[in-house]
GUKOL-465223 format. One record per residue: x, y, z of N, C-alpha, C in turn. Coordinates in steps of 0.02 Angstrom, whole numbers, plus 50000, padded with zeros to 5 digits. Example, Ala and Ser with C-alpha at 12.3 -4.5 7.8 and 13.67 -1.06 7.14 Angstrom:
2
506604971650390506154977550390506604983550390;506424988850354506844994750357506455000250394;
END
This chain:
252
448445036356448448065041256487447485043856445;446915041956486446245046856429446135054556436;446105054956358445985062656341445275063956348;445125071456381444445071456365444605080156314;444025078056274443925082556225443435088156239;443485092756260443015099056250442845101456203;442055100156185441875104956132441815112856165;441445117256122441245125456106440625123056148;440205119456130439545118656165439465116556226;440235112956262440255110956343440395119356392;440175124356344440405130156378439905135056416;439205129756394438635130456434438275124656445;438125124856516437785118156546437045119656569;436555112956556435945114356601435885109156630;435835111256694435835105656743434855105856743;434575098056772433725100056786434105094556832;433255097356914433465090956956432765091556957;432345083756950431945083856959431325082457013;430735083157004430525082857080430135075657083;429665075257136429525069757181428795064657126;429065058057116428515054457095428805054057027;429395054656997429795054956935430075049156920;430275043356920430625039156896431225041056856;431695038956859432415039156825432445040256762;432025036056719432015036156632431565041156628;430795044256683430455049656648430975057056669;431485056356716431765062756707432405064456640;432575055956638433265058056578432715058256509;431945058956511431345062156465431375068356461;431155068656519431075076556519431675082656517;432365080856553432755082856527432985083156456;432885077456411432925078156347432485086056288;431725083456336431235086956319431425093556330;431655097356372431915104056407432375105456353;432695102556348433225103956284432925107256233;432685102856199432315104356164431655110156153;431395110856200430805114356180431275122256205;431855121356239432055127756264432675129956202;432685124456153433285126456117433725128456133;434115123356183434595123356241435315122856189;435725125756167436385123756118436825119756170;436945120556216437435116856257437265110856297;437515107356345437575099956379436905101656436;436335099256408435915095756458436115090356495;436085091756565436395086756621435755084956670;435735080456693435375077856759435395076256817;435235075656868435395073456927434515069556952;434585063756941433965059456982434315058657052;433835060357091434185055757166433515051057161;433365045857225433035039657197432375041957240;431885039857198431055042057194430815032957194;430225034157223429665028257232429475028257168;429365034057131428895031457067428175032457070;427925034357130427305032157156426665039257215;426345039857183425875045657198426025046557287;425625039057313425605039857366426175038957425;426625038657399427395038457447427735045257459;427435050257475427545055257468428165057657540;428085053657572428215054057641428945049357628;428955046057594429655040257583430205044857541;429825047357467430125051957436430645057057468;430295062357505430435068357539431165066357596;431075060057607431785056257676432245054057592;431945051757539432465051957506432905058257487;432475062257472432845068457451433245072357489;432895071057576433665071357623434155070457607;434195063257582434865060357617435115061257531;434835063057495435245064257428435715071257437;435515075857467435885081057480436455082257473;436905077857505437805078457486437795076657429;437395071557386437605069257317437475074057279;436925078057291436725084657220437355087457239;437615090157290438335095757323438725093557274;438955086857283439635083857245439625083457176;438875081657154438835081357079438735087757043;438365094757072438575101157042439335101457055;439625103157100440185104157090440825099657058;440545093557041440925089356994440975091556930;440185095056904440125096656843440585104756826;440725107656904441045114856878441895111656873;442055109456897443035107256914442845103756858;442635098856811442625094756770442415098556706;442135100856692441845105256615442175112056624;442185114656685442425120256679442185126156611;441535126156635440895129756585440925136756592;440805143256556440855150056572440145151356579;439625146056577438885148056621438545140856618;438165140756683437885134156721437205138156713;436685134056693435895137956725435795128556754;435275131856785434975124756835434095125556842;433955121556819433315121356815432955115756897;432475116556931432225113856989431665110756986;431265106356990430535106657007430395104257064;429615106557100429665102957152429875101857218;429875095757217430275090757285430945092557278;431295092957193432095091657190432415099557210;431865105257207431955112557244432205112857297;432085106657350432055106857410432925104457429;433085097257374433625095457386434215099957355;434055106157300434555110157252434615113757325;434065118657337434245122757382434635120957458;434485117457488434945114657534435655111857507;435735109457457436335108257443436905114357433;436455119057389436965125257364436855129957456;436355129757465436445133357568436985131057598;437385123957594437835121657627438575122357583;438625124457525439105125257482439125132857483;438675138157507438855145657492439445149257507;439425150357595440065152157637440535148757608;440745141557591441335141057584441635140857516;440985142757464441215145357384441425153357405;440945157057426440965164957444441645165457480;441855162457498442565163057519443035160457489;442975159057421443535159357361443445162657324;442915165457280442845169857224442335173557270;442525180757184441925184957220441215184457163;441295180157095440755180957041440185175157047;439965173657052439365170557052439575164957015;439205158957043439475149857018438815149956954;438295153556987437835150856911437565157556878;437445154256840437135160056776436265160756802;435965156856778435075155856799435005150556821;434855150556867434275145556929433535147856939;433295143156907432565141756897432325137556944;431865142156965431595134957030430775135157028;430515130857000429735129056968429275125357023;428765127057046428495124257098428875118657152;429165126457185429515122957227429185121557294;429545114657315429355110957370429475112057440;429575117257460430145122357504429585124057583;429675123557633429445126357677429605134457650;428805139557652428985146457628429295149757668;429325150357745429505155357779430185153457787;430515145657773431175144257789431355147257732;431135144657661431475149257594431805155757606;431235160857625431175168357617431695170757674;431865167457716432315170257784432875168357790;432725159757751433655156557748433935153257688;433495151857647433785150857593433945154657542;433505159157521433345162857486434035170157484;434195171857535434825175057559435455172757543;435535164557534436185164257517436235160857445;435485158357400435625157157337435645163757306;435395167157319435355172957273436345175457280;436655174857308437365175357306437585169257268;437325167157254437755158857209437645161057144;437005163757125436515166057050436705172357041;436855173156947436685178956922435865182956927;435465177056914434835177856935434595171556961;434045173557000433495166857028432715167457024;432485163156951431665165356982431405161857003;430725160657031430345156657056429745156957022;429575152456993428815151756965428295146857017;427885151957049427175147357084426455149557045;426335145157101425325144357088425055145057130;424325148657114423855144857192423345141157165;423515137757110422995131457094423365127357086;423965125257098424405119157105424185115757163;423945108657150423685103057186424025099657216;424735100757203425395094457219425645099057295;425615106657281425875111757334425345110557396;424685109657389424055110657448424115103057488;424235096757443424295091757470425185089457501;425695095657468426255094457512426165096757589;425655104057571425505106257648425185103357727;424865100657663424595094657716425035090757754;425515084957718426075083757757426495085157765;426665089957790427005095757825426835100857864;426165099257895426015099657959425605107257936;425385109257874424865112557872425335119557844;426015116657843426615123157841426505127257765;426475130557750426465133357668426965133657628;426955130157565427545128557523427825135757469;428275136957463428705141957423428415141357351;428105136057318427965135557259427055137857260;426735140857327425945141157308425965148957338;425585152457277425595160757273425025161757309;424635157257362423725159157370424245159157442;424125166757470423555173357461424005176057413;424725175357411425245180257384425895178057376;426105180757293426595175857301427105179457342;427735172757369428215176057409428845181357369;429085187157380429725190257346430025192257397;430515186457399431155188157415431455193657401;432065195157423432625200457387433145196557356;433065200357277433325196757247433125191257205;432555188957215432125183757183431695187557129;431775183857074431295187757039430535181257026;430005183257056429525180257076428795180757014;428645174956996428465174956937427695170156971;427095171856967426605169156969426185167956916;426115161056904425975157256824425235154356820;424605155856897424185154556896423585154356844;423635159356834423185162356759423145159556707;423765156156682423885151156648424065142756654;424245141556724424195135856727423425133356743;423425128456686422705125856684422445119856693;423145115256712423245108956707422735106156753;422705098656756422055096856809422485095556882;423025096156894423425094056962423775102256951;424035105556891424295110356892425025112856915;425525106756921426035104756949426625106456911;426485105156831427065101656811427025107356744;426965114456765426855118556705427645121656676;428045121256702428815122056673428875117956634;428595111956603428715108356557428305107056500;427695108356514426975107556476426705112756467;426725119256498426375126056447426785128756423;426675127756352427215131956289427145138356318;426835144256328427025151156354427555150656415;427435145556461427985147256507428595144956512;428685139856447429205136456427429395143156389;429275145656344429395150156298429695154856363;429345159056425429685162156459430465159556481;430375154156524431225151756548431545152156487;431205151256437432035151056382432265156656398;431675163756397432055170856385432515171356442;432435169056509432815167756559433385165956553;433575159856513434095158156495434745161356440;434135164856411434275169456367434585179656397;434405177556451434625183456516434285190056485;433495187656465433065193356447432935197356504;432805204156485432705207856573431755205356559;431685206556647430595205556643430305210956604;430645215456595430155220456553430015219856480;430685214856459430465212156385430195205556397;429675203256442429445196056427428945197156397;428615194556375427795198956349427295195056381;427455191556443426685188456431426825190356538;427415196756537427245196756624427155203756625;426765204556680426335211956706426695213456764;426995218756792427385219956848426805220956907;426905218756955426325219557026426705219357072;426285221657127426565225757203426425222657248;426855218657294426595211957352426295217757387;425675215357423425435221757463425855219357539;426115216257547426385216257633427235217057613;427405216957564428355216457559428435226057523;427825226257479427995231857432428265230257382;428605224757389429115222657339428925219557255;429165221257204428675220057138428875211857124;428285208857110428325203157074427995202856989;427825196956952427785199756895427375192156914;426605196156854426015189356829425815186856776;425905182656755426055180956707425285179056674;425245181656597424585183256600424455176956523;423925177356486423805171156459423885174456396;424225171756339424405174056258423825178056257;423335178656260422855181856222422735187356270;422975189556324423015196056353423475197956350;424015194856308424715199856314424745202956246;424115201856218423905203956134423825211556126;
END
């Protein structure tokens, strides 16, 4: 009969699922990379569901990430009955936002009706791929019961969010802050425009050291008032405070 051995360090997990146009070997990359730049001590984990690889398949992608849905369900919760970890954070980007959040929406009610503590520690969800008004009314309500915390980092110069809108019928994505970003209840809503500078501007959870440096503190279950590089602000239509994230040399 095989033994499995638990280390001290299987006692925190990071799950990343990644988003659309990723290939298999650049996410078990970038998951490596996350580790690392976040000085992650415990089991970086992955979940690829299957991607084209390819800019313009954007439309093939998105039916994949459908039908991956039960597999992210089964494979988070494989990783909680199997490691049996005393904190999960989950990192999102993207397209794979779209498949985390529907997966954990269909797993809530019937976790919430066994325990009463929360399945994850931090859920990070980085330019997410999300119809906004479905997020804010139906998703958004029952992850925040799964999470100790949940933030969301957008843009409104992310290029990948304006051309998801497009196919999607003109609908506005959860990951683009132009006019404003969205705050949920319960979401702690993080707009990274100011600093993302990238030329598509997509992929800044992995590539700007300041906002890599932020999710660690996340992980690190820093409150927003000790981040140093976020300014607290007032959605003018919710009231509700979000925080902007401003560039090293104004948080001087």
């Amino acid at each position: 009969m095989a033994r499995v051995i638990y280390y001290e360090r299987d006692k925190e997990i990071l799950i990343f699922i990644r988003g659309y146009n990723v290939s298999f070997n650049k996410a078990a990359r970038r998951t490596a990379q996350l580790a690392y730049d976040l000085k992650f001590d415990g089991v970086p984990l992955f979940f690829s569901w299957p991607s084209n690889g390819n800019i313009l398949k954007y439309a093939s992608d998105a039916e994949n990430v459908q039908q991956s849905i039960p597999a992210i369900s089964s494979f988070i919760m494989d990783v909680v009955d199997r490691f049996k970890p005393e904190r999960i954070h989950i990192i999102a980007h993207s397209m794979g936002t779209y498949g985390l959040t529907q997966a954990l929406s269909k797993l809530s009610q019937s976790y919430l009706d066994k325990r009463k503590s929360p399945l994850f520690n931090q859920l990070v969800l980085a330019a997410p791929d999300i119809d906004a008004d479905v997020f804010q009314k139906e998703i958004a309500p029952k992850i925040t019961k799964l999470a100790k915390r949940v933030s969301l980092y957008s843009s409104s110069k992310d290029v990948a969010m304006t051309v998801s809108r497009y196919y999607n019928h003109q609908r506005r994505r959860a990951g683009d802050s132009d006019p404003e970003i969205l705050t949920p209840k319960g979401v702690d809503s993080i707009d990274v425009s100011r600093v993302d500078t990238s030329l598509v501007g997509h992929s800044y959870y992995g590539s700007n050291n300041s906002i890599i440096t932020d999710i660690r503190m996340v992980l690190f279950q820093k409150k927003l008032e000790e981040r140093k590089f976020l300014i607290p602000k007032s959605n003018k239509t919710t009231n509700r405070m979000y925080w902007f994230f401003t560039t090293p040399q104004e948080a001087l």
